[in-house]
KEDREN-749799 format. One record per residue (C-alpha): x, y, z; residue number from 1. Coordinates in pm, 1 decimal, always signed. Example, Ala and Ser with C-alpha at 12.3 -4.5 7.8 and 13.67 -1.06 7.14 Angstrom:
// KEDREN-749799
PT       c1       c2       c3  nr
PT  +1230.0   -450.0   +780.0   1
PT  +1367.0   -106.0   +714.0   2
//
This chain:
// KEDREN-749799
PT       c1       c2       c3  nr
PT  +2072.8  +3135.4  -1578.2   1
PT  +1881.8  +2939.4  -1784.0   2
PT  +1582.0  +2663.3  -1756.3   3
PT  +1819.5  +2343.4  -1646.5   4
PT  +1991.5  +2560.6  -1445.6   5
PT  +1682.6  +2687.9  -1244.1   6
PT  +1553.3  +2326.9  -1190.2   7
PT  +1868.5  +2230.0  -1092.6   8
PT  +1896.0  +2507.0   -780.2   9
PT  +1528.3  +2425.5   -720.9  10
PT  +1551.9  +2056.2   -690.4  11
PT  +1852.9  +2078.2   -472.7  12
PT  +1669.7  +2373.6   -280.9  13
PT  +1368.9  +2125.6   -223.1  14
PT  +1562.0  +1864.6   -126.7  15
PT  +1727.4  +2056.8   +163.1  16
PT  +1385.8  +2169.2   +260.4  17
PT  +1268.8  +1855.7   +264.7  18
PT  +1518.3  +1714.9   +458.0  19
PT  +1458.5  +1983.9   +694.3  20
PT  +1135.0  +1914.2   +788.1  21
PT  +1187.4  +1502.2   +775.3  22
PT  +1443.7  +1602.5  +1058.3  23
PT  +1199.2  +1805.9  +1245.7  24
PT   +944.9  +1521.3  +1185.6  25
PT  +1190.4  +1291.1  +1389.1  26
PT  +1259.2  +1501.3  +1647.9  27
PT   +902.1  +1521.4  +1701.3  28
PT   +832.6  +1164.9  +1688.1  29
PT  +1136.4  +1046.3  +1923.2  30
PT   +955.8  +1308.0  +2186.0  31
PT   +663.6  +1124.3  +2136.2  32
PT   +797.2   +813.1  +2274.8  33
PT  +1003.2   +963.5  +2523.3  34
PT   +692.3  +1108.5  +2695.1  35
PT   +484.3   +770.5  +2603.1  36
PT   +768.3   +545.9  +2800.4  37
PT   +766.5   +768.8  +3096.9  38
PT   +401.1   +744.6  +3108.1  39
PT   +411.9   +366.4  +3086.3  40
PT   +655.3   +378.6  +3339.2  41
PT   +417.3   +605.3  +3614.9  42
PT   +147.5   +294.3  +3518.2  43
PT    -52.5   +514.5  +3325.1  44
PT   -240.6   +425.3  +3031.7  45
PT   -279.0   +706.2  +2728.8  46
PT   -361.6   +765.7  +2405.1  47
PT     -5.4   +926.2  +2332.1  48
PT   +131.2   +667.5  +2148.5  49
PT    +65.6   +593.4  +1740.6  50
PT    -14.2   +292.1  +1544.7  51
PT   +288.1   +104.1  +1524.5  52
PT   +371.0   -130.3  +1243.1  53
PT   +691.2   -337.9  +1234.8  54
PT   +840.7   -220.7  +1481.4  55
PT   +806.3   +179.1  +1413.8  56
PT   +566.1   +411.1  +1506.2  57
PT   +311.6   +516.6  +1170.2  58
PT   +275.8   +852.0  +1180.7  59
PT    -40.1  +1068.2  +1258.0  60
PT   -196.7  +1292.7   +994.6  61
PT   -168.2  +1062.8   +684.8  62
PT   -428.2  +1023.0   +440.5  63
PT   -641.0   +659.4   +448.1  64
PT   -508.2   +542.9   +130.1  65
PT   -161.6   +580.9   +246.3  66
PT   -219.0   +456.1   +611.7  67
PT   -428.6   +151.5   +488.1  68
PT   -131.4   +114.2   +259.3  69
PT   +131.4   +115.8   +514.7  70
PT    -98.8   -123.4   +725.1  71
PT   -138.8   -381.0   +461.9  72
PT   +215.8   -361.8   +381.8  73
PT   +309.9   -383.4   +730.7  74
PT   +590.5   -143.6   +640.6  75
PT   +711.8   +175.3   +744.9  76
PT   +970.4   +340.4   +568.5  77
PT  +1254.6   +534.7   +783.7  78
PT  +1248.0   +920.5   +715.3  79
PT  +1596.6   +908.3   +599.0  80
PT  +1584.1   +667.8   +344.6  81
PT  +1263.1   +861.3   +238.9  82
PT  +1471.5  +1192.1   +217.4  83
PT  +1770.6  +1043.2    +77.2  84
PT  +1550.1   +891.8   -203.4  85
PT  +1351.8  +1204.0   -284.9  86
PT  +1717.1  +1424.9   -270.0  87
PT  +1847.3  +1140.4   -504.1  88
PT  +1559.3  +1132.8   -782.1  89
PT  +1542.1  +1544.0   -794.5  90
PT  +1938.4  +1561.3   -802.9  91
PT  +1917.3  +1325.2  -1127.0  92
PT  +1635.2  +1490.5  -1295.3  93
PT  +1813.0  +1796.8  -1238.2  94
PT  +2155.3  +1647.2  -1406.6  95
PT  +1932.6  +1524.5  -1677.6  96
PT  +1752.8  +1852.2  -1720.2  97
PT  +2108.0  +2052.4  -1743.4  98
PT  +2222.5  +1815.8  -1975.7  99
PT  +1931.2  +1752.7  -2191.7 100
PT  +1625.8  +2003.7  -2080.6 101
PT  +1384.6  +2065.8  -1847.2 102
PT  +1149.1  +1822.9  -1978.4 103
PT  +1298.6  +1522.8  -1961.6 104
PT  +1495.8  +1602.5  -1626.2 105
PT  +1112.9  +1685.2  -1482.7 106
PT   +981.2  +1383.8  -1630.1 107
PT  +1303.2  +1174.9  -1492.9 108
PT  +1214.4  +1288.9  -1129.8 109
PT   +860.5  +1270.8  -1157.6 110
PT   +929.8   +874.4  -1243.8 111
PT  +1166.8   +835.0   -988.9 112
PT   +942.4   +975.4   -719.0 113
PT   +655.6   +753.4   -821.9 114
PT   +853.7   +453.3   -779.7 115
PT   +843.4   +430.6   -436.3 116
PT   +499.8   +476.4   -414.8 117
PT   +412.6   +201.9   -678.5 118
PT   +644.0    -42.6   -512.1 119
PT   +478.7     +1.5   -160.1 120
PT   +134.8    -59.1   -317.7 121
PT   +252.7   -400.4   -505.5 122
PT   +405.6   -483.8   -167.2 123
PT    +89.9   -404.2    +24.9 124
PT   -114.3   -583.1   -256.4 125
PT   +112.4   -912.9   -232.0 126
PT    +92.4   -945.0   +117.7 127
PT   -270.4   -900.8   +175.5 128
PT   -326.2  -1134.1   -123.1 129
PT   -180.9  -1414.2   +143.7 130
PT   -415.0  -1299.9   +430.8 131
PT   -718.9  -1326.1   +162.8 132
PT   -663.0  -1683.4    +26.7 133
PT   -610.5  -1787.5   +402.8 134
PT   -890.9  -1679.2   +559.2 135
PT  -1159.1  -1937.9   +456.1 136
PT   -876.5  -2210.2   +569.2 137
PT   -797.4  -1994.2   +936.3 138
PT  -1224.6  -1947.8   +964.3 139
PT  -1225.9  -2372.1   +925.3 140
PT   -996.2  -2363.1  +1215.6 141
PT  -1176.5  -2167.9  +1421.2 142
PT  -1480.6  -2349.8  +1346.2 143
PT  -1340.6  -2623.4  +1431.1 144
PT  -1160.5  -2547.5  +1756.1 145
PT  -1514.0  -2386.1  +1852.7 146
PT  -1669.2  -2744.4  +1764.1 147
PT  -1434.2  -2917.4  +2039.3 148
PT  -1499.6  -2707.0  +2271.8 149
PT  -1231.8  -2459.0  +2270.8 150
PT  -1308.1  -2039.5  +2329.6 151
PT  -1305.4  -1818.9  +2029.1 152
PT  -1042.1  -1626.1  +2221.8 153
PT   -823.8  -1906.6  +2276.9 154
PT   -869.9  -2030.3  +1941.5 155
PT   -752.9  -1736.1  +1765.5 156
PT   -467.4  -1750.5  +2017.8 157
PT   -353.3  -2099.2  +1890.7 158
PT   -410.6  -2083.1  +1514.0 159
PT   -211.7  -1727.7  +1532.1 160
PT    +80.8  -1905.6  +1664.2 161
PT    +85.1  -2188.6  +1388.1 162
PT    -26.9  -1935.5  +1123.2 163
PT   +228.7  -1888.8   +806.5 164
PT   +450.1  -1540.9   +898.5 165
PT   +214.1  -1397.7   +589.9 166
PT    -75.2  -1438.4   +787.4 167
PT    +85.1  -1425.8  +1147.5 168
PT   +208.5  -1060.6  +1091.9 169
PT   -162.4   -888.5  +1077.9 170
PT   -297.6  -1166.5  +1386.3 171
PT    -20.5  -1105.9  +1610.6 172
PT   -139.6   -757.6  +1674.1 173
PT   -507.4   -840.3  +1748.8 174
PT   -385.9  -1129.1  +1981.7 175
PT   -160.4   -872.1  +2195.4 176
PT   -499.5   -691.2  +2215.4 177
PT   -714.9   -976.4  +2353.3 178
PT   -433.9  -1098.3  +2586.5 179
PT   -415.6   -702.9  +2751.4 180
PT   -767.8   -741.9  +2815.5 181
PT   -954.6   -624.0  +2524.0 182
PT  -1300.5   -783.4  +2395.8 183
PT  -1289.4  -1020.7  +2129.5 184
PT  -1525.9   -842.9  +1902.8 185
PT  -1347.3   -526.7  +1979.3 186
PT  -1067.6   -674.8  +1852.5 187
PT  -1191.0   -817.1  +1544.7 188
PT  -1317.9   -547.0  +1473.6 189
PT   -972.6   -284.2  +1532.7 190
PT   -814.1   -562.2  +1289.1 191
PT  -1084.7   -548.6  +1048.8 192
PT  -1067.8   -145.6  +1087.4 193
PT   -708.3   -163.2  +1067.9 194
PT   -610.3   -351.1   +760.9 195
PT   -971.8   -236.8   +567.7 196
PT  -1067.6   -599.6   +440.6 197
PT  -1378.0   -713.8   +313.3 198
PT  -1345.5  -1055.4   +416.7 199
PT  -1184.3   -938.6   +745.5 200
PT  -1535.7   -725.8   +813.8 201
PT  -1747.9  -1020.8   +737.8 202
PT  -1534.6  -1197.5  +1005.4 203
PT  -1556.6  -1003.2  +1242.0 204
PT  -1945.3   -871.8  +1172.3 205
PT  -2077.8  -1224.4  +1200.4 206
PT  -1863.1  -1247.6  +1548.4 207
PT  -2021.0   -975.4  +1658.5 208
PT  -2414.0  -1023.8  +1577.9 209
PT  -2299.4  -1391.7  +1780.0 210
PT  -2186.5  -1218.3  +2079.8 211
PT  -2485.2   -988.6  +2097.3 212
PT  -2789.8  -1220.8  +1981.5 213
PT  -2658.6  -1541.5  +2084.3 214
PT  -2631.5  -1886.7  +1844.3 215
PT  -2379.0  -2147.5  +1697.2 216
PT  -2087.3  -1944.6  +1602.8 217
PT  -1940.5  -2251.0  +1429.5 218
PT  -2236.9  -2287.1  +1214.2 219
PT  -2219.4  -1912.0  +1149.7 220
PT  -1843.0  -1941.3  +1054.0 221
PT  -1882.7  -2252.9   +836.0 222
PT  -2120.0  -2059.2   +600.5 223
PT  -1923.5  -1752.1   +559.1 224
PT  -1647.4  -1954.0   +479.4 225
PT  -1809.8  -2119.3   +209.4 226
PT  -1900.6  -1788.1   +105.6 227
PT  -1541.5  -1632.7    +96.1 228
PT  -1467.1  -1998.3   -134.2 229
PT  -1718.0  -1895.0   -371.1 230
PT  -1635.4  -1514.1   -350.3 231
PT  -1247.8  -1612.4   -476.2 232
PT  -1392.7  -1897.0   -748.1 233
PT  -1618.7  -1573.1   -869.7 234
PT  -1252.6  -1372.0   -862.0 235
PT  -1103.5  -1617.0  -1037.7 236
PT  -1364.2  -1663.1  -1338.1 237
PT  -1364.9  -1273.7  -1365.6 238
PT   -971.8  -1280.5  -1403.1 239
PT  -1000.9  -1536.2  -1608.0 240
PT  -1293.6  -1369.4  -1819.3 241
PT  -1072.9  -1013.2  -1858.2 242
PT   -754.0  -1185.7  -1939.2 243
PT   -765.2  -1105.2  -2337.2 244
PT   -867.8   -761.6  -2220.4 245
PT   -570.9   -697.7  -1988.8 246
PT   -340.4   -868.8  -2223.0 247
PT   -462.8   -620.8  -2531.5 248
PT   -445.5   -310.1  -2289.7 249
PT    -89.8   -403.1  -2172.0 250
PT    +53.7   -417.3  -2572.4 251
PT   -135.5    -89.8  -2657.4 252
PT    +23.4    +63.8  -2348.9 253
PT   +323.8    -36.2  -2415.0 254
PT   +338.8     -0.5  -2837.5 255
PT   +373.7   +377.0  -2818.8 256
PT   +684.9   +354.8  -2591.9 257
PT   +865.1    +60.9  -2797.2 258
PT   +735.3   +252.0  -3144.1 259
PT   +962.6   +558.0  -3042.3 260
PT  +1222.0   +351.7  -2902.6 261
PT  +1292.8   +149.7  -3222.5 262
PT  +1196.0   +510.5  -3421.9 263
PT  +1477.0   +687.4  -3236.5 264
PT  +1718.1   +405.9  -3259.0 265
PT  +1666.1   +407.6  -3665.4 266
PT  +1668.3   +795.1  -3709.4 267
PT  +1784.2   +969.9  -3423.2 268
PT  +1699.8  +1282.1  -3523.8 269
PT  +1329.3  +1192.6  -3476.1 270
PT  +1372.5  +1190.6  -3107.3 271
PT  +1619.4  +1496.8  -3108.3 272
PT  +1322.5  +1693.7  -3237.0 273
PT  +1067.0  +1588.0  -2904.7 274
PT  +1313.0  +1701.7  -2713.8 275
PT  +1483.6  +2017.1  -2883.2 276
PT  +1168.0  +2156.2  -3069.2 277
PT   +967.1  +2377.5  -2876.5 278
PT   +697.2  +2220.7  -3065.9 279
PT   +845.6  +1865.4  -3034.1 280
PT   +781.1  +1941.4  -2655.8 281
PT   +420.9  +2003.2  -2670.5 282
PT   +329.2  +1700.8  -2870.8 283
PT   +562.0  +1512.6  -2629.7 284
PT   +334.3  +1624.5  -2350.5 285
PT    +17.3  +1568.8  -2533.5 286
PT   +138.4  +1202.3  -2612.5 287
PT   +192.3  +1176.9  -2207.2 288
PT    -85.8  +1314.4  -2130.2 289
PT   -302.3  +1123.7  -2360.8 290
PT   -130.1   +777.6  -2283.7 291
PT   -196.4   +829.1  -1889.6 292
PT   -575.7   +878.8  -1912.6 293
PT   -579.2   +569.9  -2146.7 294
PT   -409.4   +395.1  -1891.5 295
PT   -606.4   +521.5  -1619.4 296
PT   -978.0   +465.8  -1816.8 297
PT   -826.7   +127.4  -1913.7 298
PT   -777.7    +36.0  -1542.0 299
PT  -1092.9   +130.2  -1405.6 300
PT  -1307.8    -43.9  -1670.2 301
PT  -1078.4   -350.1  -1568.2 302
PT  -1124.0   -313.1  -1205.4 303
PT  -1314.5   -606.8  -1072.4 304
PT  -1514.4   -500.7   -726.7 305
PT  -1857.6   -653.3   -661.0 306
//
């Protein structure tokens, strides 16, 4: 048996384990609930029942990048769409690896794999992108509901009904919160907890010091909307200011990839010898390997916190 041959059985192998224990995992999880609705039904209040976002339950255990993810996305994915996936990508970078080798079937599933991933963080990063250029406009609101007389409780009420869905989606939560009887200032600050925002923990910080130490809230809100306008107009010039620099780094990521494409599509034995040589293959991984911590220095000296 040789190397394709050995991925191949271990691929399908780890798919099969892993939709073992994704099984298990839902077992587990619909027991959860079971127990959760027979507790709500005896009128008894627990902590037995997970984070829920969308509709599903988010399940315990996950590391904070990946459950601040989820949150932001407001997405859960099912557990057999997340085995069938992960069965799918192995089984073709197996195929690929008994057809071609083992290096370019591992490299097929590794891609594959990291897809899903990548997409859930764009998705995440789209939709909190709404809930950041809304809340100076939604802290106006409040301000001015508070001006008129209206409760900060009620007011977040109201403007979460007429919010955009964008916006509604991470609200509607905290408002189900306040009208069960929770604090509003406890609430802000699950929310601001939940979804791991800045400008959500400047909201709901400057709610809190007015709840304990007394003052105009709406004078308090007008200000630190001002300041979340002149936070984004700093975002903005910064963007604007790295533009060249992102452009530059996007071409000399990409030049090495569309160099070997046109290369191998001239003389195709110059990518027959990456992938047959045994020394083709380690310069194939050093090229990999050096084009993924230029990507990865690139992005951090482009990241823009302050």
């Amino acid at each position: 048996m040789n190397g394709a041959q050995l991925l191949l059985l271990g691929c399908v192998t780890l798919s099969l384990c892993g939709g073992l224990v994704m099984a298990a995992g839902g077992r587990r999880r619909r027991d959860r609930r079971q127990v959760a609705e027979r507790v709500s039904q005896l009128g008894l209040r627990g902590g037995m029942t997970g984070v829920r976002v969308a509709g599903r339950e988010l399940p315990g255990g996950l590391p904070d990048w990946l459950r601040v993810t989820l949150l932001r996305a407001d997405y859960v994915p099912d557990g057999g769409a997340i085995t069938l996936a992960v069965g799918l990508a192995l089984l073709l970078g197996g195929v690929l690896g008994w057809q071609v080798n083992w290096i370019a079937g591992t490299g097929l599933a590794l891609l594959l794999l990291a897809v899903g991933p990548m997409a859930l963080r764009v998705l995440a990063a789209r939709r909190i992108a709404v809930m950041v250029n809304a809340m100076p406009f939604f802290i106006d609101s409040i301000r001015q509901m508070l001006i008129s007389g209206v409760s900060l409780q009620q007011a977040l009420g109201r403007i979460t009904a007429g919010a955009e869905p964008g916006v509604r989606r991470y609200l509607q939560p905290m408002v189900r919160r306040m009208q069960n009887g929770a604090a509003v200032g406890d609430s802000l600050v699950w929310l601001s907890d939940r979804l791991d925002l800045a400008e959500m923990h400047m909201f709901a910080a400057a709610v809190q010091a007015n709840l304990r130490y007394g003052g105009r809230l709406s004078t308090v809100l007008g200000n630190l909307a001002n300041t979340l306008r002149d936070r984004e107009r700093v975002t903005r010039e910064l963007r604007s200011a790295t533009a060249e620099t992102r452009v530059s780094a996007l071409l000399i990521g990409a030049l090495p990839v569309i160099a070997f494409v046109l290369m191998s599509t001239m003389n195709p034995r110059y990518a027959t010898f990456f992938f047959t040589d045994p020394t083709g293959h380690r310069l194939l991984a050093v090229a990999g390997g050096l084009q993924v911590i230029g990507v990865v220095a690139i992005r951090r000296l482009l990241r823009l916190d302050y």
